[in-house]
MARGU-340161 format. One record per residue (C-alpha): x, y, z; residue number from 1; residue in one letter. Coordinates in steps of 0.2 Angstrom, whole numbers. Example, Ala and Ser with C-alpha at 12.3 -4.5 7.8 and 13.67 -1.06 7.14 Angstrom:
! MARGU-340161
<atom xx="62" yy="-22" zz="39" num="1" residu="a"/>
<atom xx="68" yy="-5" zz="36" num="2" residu="s"/>
! end
This chain:
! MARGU-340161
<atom xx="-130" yy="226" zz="74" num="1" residu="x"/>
<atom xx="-124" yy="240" zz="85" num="2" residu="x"/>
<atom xx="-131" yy="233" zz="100" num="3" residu="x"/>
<atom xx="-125" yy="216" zz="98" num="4" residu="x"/>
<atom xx="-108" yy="224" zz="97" num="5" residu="x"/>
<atom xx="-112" yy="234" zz="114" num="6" residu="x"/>
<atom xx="-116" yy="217" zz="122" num="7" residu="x"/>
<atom xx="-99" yy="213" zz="121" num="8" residu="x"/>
<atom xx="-92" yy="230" zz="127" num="9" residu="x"/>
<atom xx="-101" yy="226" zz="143" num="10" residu="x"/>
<atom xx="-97" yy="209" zz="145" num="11" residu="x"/>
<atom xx="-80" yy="216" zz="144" num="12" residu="x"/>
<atom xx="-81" yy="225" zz="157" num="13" residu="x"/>
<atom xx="-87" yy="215" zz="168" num="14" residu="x"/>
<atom xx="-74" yy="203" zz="161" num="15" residu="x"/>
<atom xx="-61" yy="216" zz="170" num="16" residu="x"/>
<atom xx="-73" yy="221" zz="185" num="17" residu="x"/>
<atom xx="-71" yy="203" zz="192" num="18" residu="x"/>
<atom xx="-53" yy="201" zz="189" num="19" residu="x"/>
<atom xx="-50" yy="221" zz="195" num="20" residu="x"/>
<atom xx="-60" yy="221" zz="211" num="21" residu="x"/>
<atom xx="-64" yy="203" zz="216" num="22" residu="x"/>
<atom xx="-47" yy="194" zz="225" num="23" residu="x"/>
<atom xx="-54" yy="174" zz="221" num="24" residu="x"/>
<atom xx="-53" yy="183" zz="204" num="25" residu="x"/>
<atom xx="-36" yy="186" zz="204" num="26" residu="x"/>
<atom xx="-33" yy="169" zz="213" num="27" residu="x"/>
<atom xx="-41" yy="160" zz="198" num="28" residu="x"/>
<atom xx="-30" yy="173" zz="183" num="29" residu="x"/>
<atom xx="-14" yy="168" zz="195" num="30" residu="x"/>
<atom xx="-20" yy="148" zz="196" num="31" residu="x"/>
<atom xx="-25" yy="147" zz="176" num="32" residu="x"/>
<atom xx="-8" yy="157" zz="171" num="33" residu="x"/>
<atom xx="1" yy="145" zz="183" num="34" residu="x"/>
<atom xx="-7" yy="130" zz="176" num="35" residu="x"/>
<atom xx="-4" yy="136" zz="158" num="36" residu="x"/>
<atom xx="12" yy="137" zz="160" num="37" residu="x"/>
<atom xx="15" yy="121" zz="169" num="38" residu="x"/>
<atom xx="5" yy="113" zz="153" num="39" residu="x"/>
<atom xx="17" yy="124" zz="140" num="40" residu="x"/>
<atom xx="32" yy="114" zz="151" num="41" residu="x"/>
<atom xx="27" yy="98" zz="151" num="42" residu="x"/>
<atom xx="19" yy="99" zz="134" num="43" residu="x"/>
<atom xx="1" yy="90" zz="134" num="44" residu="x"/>
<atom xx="-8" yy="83" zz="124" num="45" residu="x"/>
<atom xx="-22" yy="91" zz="114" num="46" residu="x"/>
<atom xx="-35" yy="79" zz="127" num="47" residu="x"/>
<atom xx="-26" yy="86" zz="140" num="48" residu="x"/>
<atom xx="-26" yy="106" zz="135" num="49" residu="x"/>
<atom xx="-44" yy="102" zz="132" num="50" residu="x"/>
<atom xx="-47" yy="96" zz="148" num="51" residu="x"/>
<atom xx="-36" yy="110" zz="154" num="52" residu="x"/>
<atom xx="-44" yy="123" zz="146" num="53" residu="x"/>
<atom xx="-63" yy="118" zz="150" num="54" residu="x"/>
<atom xx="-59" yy="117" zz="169" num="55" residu="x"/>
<atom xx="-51" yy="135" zz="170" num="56" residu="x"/>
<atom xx="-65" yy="143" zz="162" num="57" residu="x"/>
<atom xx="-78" yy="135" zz="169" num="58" residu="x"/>
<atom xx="-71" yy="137" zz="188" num="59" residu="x"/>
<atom xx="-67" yy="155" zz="182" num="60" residu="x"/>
<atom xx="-84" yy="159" zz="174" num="61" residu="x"/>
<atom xx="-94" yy="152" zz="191" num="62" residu="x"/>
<atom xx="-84" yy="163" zz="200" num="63" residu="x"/>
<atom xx="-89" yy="177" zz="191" num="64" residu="x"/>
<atom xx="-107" yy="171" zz="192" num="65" residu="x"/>
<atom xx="-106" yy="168" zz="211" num="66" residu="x"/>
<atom xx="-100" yy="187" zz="210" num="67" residu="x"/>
<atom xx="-113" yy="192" zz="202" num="68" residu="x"/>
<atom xx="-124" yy="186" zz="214" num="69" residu="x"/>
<atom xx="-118" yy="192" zz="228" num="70" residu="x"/>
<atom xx="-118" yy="211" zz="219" num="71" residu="x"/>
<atom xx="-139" yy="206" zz="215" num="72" residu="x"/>
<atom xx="-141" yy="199" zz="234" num="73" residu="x"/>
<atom xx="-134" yy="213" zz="241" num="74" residu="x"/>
<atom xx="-145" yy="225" zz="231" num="75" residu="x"/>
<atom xx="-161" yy="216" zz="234" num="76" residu="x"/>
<atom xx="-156" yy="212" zz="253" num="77" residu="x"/>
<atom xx="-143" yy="226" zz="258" num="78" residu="x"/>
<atom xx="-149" yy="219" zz="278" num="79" residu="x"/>
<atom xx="-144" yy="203" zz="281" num="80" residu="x"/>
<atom xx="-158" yy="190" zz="279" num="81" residu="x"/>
<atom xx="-158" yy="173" zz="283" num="82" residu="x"/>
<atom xx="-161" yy="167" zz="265" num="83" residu="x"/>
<atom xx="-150" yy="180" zz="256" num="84" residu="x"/>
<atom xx="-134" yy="171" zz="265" num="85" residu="x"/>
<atom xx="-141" yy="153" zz="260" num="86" residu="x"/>
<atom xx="-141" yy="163" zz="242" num="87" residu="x"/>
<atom xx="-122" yy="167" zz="244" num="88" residu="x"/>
<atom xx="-117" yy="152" zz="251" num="89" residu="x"/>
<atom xx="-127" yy="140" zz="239" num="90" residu="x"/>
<atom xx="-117" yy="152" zz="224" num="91" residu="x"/>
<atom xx="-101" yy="148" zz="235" num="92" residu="x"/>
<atom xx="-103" yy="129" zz="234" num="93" residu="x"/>
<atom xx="-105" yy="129" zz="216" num="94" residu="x"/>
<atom xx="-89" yy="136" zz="214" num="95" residu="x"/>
<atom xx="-79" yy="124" zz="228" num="96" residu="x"/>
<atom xx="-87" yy="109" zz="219" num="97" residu="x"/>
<atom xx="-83" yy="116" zz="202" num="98" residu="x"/>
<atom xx="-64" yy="119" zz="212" num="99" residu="x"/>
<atom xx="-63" yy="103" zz="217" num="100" residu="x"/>
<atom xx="-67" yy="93" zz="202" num="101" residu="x"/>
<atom xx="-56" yy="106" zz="193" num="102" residu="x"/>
<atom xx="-42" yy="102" zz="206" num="103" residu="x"/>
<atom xx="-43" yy="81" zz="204" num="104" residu="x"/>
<atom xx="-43" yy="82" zz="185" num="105" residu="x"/>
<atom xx="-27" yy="92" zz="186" num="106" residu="x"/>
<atom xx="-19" yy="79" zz="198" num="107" residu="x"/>
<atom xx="-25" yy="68" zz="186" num="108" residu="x"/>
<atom xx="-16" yy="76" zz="171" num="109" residu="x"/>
<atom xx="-1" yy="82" zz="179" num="110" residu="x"/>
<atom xx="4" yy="68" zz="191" num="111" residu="x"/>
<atom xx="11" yy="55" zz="180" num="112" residu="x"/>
<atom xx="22" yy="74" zz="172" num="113" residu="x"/>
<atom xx="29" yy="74" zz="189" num="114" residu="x"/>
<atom xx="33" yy="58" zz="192" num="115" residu="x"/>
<atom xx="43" yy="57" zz="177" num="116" residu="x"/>
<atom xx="53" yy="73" zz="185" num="117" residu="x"/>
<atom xx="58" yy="63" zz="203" num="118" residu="x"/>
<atom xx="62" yy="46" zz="193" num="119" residu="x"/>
! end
């Protein structure tokens, strides 16, 4: 039991090594506490905070995993090699296209919120 608990202790701190020391990290924290609060001011729905929720974790936890890769790339391949950069930028992509689909369904959420705020 003792080691399930450790689990957690460094799942932690890797928790607070991405968000410390890893600036798209701290762009995602500022983005999700910015879109949380925009949702607390419009008051959504509970589809809508699901929604919500599902996309800032799951742009957030790619973005740690595409760190992580690049902290294992750069151990296995500390030269650069041709297929360590199509590692990095393959890890990059997830996260844009986790970013992007992220991005429409918040327009989709929010738009019709601030178009209620111009009328």
């Amino acid at each position: 039991m003792r080691a399930f608990f450790h689990s957690f202790v460094f799942a932690w701190a890797g928790i607070v090594d991405f968000f410390k020391n890893h600036r798209n990290g701290q762009i995602h924290l500022f983005t999700a506490v910015l879109v949380v609060f925009m949702g607390l001011y419009f008051g959504l729905s509970k589809l809508e905070w699901s929604v919500i929720v599902l996309c800032i974790f799951m742009v957030t936890a790619l973005e740690a995993m595409n760190s992580a890769i690049e902290y294992l790339t750069d151990l296995v391949s500390p030269d650069h090699h041709p297929l360590a950069g199509k590692v990095k930028d393959m890890a990059a992509g997830a996260v844009l296209l986790s970013a992007i689909g992220a991005a429409i369904i918040g327009i989709m959420v929010f738009w019709p919120y601030f178009m209620q705020l111009v009328r």
